[in-house]
ROLO-365321 format. One record per atom (N, C-alpha, C, O): atom name; x, y, z; residue number from 0. Coordinates in steps of 0.05 Angstrom, whole numbers, plus 5000, padded with zeros to 4 digits. Layout:
ROLO-365321
<"CA" <X Y Z> NUM>
...
//
This chain:
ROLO-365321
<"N" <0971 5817 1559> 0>
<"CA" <0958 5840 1571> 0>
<"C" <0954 5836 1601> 0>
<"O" <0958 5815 1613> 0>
<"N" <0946 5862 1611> 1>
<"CA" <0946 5854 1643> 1>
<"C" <0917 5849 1644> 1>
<"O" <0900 5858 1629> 1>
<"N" <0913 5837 1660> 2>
<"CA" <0881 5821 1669> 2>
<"C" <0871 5833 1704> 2>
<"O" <0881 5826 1726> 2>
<"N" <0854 5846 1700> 3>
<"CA" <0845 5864 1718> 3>
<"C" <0834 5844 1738> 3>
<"O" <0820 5825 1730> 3>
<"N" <0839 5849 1765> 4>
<"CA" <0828 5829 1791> 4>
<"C" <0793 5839 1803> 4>
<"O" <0787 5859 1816> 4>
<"N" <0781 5821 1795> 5>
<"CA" <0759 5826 1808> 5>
<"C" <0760 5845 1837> 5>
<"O" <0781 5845 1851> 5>
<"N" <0741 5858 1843> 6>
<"CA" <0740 5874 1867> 6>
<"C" <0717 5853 1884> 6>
<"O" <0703 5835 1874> 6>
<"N" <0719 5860 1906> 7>
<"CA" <0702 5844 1933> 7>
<"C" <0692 5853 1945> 7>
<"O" <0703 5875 1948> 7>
<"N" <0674 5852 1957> 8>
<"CA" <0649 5866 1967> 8>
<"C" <0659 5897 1980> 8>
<"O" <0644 5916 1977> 8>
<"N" <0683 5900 1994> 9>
<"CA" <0689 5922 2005> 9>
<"C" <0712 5934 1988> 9>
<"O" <0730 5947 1998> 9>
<"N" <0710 5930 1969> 10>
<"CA" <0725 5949 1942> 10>
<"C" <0754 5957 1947> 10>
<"O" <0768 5977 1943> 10>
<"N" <0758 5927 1960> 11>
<"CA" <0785 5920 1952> 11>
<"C" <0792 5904 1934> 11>
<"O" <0775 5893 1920> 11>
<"N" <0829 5899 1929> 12>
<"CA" <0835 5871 1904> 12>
<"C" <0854 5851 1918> 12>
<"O" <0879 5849 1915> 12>
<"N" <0836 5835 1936> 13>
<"CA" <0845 5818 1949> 13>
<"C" <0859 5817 1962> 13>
<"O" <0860 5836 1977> 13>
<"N" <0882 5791 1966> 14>
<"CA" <0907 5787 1987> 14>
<"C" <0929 5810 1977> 14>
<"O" <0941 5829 1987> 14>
<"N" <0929 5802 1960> 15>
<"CA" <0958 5823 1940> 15>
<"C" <0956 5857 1945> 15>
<"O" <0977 5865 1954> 15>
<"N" <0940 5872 1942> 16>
<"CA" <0934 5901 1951> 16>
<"C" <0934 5894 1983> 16>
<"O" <0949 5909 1995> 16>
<"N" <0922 5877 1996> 17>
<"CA" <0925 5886 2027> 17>
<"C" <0954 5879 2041> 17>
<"O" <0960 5888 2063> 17>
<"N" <0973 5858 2022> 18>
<"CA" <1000 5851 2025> 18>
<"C" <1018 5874 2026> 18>
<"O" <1036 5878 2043> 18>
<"N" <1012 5889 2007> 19>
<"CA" <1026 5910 1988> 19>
<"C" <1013 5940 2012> 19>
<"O" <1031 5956 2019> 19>
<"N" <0991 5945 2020> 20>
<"CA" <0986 5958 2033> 20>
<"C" <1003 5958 2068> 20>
<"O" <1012 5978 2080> 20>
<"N" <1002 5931 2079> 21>
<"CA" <1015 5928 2099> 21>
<"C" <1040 5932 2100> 21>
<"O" <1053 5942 2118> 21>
<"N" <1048 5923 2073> 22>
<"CA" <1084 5931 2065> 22>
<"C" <1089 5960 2069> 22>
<"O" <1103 5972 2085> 22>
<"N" <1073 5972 2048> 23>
<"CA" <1083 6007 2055> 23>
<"C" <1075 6010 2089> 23>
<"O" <1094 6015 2104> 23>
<"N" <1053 6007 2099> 24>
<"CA" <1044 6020 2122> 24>
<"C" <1075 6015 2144> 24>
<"O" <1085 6030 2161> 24>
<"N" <1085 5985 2136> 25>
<"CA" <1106 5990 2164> 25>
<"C" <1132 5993 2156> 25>
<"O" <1149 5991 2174> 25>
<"N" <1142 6000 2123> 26>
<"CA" <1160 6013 2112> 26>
<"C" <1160 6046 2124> 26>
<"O" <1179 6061 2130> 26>
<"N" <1140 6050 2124> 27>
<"CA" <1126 6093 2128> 27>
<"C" <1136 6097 2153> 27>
<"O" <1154 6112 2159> 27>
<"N" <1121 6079 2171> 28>
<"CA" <1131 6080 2200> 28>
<"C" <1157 6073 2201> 28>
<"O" <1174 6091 2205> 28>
<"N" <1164 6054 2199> 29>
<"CA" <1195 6060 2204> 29>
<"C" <1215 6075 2199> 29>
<"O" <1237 6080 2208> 29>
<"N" <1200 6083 2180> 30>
<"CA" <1220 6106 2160> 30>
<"C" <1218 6130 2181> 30>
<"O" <1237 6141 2192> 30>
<"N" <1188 6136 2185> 31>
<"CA" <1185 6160 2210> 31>
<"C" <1200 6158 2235> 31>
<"O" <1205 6180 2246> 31>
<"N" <1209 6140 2246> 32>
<"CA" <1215 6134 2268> 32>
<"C" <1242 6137 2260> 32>
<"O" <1252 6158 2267> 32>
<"N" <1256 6124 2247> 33>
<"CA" <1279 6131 2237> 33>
<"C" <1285 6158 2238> 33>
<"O" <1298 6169 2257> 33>
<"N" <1275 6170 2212> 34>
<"CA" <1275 6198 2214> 34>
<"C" <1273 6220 2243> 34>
<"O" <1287 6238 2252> 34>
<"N" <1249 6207 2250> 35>
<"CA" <1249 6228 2274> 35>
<"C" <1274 6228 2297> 35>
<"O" <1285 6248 2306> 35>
<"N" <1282 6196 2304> 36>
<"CA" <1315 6202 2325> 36>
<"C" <1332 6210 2304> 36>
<"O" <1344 6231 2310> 36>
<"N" <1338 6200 2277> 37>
<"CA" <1359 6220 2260> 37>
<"C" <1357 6244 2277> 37>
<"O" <1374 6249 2295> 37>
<"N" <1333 6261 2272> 38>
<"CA" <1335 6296 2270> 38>
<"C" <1342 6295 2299> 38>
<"O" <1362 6309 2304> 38>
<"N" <1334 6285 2316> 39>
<"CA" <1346 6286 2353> 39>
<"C" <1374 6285 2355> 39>
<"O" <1387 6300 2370> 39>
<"N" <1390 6255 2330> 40>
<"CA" <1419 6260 2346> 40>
<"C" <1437 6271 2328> 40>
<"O" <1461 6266 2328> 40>
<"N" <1426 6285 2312> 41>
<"CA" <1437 6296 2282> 41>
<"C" <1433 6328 2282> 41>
<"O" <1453 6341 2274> 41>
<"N" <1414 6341 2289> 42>
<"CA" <1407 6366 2285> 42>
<"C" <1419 6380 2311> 42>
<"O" <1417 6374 2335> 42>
<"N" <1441 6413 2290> 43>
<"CA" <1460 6417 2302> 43>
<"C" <1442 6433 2323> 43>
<"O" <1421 6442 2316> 43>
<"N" <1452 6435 2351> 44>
<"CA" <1434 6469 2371> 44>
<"C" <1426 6453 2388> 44>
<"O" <1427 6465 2410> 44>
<"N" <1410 6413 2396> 45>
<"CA" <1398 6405 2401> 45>
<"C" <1419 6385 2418> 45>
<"O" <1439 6376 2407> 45>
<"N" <1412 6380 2440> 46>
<"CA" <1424 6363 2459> 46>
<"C" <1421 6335 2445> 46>
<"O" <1399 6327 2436> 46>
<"N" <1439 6324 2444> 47>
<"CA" <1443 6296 2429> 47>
<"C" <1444 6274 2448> 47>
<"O" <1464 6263 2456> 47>
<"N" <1417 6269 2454> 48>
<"CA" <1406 6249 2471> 48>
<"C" <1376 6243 2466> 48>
<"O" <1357 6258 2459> 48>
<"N" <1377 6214 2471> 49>
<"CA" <1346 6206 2450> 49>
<"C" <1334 6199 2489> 49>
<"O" <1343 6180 2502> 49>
<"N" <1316 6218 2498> 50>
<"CA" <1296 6221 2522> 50>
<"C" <1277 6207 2510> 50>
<"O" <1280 6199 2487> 50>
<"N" <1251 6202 2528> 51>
<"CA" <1229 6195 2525> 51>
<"C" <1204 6217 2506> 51>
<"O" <1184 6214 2493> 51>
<"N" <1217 6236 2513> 52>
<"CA" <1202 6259 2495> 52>
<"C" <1211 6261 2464> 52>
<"O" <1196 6268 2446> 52>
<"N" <1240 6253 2461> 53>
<"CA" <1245 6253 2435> 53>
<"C" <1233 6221 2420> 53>
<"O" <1222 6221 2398> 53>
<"N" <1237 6202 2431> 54>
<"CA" <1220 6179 2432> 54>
<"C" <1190 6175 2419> 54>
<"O" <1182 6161 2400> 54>
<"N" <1176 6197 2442> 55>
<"CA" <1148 6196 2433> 55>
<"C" <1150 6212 2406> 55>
<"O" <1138 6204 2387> 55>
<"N" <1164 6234 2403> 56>
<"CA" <1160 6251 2370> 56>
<"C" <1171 6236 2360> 56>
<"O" <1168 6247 2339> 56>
<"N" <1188 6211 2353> 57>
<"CA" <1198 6195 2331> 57>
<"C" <1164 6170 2327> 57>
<"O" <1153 6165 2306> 57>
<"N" <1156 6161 2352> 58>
<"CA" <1137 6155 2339> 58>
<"C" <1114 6168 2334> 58>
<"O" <1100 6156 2319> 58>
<"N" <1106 6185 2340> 59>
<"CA" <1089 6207 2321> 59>
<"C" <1094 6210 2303> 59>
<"O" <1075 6206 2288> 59>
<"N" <1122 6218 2288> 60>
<"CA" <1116 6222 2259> 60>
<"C" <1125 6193 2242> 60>
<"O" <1128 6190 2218> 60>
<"N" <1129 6171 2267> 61>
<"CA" <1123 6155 2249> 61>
<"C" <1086 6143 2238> 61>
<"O" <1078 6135 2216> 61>
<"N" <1076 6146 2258> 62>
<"CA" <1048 6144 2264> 62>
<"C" <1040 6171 2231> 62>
<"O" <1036 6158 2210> 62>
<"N" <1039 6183 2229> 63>
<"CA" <1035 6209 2213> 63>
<"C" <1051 6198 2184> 63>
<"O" <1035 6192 2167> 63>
<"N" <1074 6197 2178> 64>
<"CA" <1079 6181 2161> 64>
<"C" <1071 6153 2144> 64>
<"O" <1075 6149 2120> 64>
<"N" <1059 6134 2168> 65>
<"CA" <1052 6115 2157> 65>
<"C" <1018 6136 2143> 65>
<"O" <1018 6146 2120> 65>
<"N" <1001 6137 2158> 66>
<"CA" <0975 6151 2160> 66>
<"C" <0982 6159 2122> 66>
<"O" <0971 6150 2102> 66>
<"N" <1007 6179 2124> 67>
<"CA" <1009 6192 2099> 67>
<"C" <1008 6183 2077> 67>
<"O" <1001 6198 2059> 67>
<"N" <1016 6151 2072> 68>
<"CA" <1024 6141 2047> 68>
<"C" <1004 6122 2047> 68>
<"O" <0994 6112 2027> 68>
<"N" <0998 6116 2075> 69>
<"CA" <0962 6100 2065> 69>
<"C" <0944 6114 2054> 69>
<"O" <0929 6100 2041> 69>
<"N" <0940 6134 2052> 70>
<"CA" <0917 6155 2048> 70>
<"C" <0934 6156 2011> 70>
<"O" <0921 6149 1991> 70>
<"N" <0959 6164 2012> 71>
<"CA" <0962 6167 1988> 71>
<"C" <0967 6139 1964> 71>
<"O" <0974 6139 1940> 71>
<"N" <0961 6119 1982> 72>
<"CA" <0961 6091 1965> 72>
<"C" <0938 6094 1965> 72>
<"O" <0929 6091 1943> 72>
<"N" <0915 6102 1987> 73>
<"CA" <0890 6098 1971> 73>
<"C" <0880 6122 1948> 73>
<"O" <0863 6119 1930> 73>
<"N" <0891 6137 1952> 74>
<"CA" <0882 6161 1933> 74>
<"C" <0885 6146 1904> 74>
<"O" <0870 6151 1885> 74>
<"N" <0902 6132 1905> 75>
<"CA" <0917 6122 1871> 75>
<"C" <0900 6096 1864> 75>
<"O" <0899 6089 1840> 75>
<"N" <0887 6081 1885> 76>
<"CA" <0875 6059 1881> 76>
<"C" <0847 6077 1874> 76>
<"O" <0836 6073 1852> 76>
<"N" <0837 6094 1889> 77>
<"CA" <0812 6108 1879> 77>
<"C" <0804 6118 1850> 77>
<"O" <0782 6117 1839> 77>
<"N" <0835 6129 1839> 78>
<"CA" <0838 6135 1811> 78>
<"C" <0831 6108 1804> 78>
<"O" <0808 6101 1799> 78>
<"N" <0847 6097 1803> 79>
<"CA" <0855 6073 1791> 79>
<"C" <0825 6056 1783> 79>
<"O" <0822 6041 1763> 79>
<"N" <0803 6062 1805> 80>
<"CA" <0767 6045 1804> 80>
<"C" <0751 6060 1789> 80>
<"O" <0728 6055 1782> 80>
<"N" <0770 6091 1780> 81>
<"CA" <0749 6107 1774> 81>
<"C" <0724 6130 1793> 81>
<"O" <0703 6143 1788> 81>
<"N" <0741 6124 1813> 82>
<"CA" <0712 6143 1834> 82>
<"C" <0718 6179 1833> 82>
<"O" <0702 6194 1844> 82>
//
């Protein structure tokens, strides 16, 4: 059977959830950043050159992407305590 990990004063489950949390958070971001120069040197109508302005919107939605899947890893850990 699986054996449930004690929680710690700030209602986390130790090294392993904050491992696993850091993993997604700079998987999200990169993925955003990725994504965002994709759509700059990929999307047809749009000058295909990565500027400082296309730059800052790749890390914005990487910034916004990571944000997204933290919120939604914690949503699932919240289930997961019962709150």
């Amino acid at each position: 059977m699986h054996e449930q990990q004690p929680e710690d004063r700030n209602g986390t489950r130790g090294p392993e959830a904050e491992d696993r949390r850091r993993r997604v958070s700079v998987t999200a971001f990169v993925a955003g950043v990725v994504a965002g120069l994709g759509f700059f040197l990929f999307f047809p109508g749009l000058p295909h050159v990565i500027d400082w302005g296309a730059i800052l919107v790749a890390l914005a939605a990487g910034v916004a992407a990571r944000a997204g899947c933290l919120a939604w890893l914690g949503r699932g850990e919240a289930g997961r305590r019962g709150r």
